[in-house]
Structure formats: C-alpha cells, structure tokens
C-alpha positions in Angstrom: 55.9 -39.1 15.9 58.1 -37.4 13.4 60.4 -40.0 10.9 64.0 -40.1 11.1 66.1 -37.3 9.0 67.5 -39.0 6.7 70.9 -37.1 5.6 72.6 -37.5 1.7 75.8 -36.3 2.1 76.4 -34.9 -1.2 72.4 -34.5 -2.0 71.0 -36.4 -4.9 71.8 -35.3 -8.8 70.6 -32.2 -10.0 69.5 -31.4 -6.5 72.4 -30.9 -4.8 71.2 -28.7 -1.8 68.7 -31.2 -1.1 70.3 -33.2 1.6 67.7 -33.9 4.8 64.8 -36.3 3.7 62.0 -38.4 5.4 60.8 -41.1 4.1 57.1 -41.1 4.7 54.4 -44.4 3.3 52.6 -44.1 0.8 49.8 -46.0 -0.3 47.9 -49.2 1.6 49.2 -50.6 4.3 51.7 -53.4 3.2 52.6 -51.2 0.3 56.6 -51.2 -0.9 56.1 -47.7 -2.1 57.1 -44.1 -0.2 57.7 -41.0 -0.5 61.1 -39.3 -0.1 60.0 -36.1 0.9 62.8 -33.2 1.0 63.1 -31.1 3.7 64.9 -28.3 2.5 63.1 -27.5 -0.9 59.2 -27.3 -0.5 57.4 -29.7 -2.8 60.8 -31.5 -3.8 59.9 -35.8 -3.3 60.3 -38.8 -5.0 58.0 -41.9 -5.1 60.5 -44.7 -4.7 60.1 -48.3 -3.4 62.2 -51.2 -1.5 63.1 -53.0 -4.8 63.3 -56.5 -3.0 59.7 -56.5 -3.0 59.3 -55.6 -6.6 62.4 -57.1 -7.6 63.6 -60.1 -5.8 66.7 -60.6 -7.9 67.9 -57.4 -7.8 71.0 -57.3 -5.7 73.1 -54.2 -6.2 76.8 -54.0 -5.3 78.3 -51.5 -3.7 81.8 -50.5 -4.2 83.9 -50.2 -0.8 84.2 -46.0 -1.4 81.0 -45.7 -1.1 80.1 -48.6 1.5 82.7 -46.7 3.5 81.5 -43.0 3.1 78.4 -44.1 4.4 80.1 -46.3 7.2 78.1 -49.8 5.9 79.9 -52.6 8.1 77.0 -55.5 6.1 74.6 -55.7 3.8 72.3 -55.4 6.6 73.3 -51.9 7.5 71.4 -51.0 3.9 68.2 -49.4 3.4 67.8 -49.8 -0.8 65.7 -47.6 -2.2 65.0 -47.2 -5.9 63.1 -44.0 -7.7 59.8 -45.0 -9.6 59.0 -43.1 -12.3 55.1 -43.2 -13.1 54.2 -42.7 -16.4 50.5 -41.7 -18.4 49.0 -44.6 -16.0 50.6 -46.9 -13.4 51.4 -49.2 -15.8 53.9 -47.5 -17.1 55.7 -46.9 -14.1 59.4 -47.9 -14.1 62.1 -47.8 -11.0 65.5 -46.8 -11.7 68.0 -49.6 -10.8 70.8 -48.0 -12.3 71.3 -45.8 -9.2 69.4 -47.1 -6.1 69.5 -44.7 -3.0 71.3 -46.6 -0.1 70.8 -45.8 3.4 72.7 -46.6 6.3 69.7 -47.8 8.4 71.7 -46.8 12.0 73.1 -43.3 10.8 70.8 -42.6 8.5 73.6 -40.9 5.9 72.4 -41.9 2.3 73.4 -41.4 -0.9 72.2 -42.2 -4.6 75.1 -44.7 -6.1 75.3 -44.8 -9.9 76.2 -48.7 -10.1 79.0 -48.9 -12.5 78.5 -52.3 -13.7 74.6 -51.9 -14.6 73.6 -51.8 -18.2 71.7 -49.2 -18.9 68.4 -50.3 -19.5 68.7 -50.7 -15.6 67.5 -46.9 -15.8 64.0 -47.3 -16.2 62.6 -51.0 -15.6 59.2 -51.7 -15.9 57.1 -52.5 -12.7 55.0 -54.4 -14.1 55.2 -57.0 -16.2 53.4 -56.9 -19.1 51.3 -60.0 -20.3 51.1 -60.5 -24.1 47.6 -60.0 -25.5 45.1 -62.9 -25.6 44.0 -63.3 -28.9 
C-alpha cells in the first residue's frame, strides 16, 4: 500500500518546488523517527521525528494564519513533525523545534512554521541528553 501524499503548500525553505511528500518509518518498529521522502526531487528527504515522544514538553503554538491556511479546526487535526539533524554519531543528533512541520492529518496540506516566539537555541536541540562524566 502506497502512504498518503502529503502536500506543503508553499514547499519547505530552500526547497520550494518540493511540495508532495510521504512519510515513510524508519528504524525498529516503535521508533518515533521517519523519513520525509520528496516526491518531486529524487534523493531529496529528511529524517524527522514526532517530537512528543522525544520531547514531551514541547508544545508548539500555532498562529491562527497558519492554523487556517492549513484548515486546523484542534490541536488534534496536527501531525507535528520536527527535522533531526544527525551529526558525526547519533549522539549528536539534534531536532529543530524552531520550525516543526505541521500536518493536517485529514487533508494532508503541511507546512514548516517558523514559531515566532521560540528562542533560538530551539534550532538545534540535542536528542539526547548527555550525562556528565563519572569520575
């Protein structure tokens, strides 16, 4: 069975002809991690992750414009997505809570929201925490 086309109605930055997407799993099953694979640029995809599971306080706000451009009635008509970054090693990896990806999860229009109230350190938070060293 083919996934759902998702549609970004104004593409994602520096990619703006890139507007149909799947989102396909990736990793073991039970993983919060998948790939948003383009459809209209071969090899274009981004790993990216359902931030509740990684981040259970993240809750992002969404101003009405863009609740409305992507007709969102609740918060329940959401799909959140956020980009992971990986670095050298998975360690390093970070997610990008600055601009989450929102989905409407019955159209399936998305777009990637730059939240205008995150600090900017939003842009690249680590995944994982890192424990201090045992001495």
């Amino acid at each position: 069975m083919e996934p759902p086309v998702i549609e970004m109605t104004a593409g994602l930055p520096g990619f703006p002809d890139a507007r149909r997407f799947v989102l396909v799993e990736w990793g073991e099953e039970g993983s919060p991690f998948s790939m948003l694979r383009s459809l209209d640029h071969e090899r274009l995809e981004f790993l990216v992750a359902a931030p509740v599971v990684l981040f259970p306080d993240y809750a992002p706000e969404i101003d009405d414009a863009h609740a409305e451009a992507l007709d969102l009635s609740t918060a329940d008509d959401a799909l959140v997505l956020v980009i992971v970054t990986v670095g050298e090693s998975a360690e390093d990896a970070t997610a990008n809570l600055l601009a989450p990806i929102v989905v409407n999860v019955h159209t399936l229009k998305g777009a990637q929201i730059v939240l205008p109230l995150a600090p900017v350190e939003e842009l690249r938070r680590p995944l994982w925490s890192k424990a201090p060293a045992l001495v």
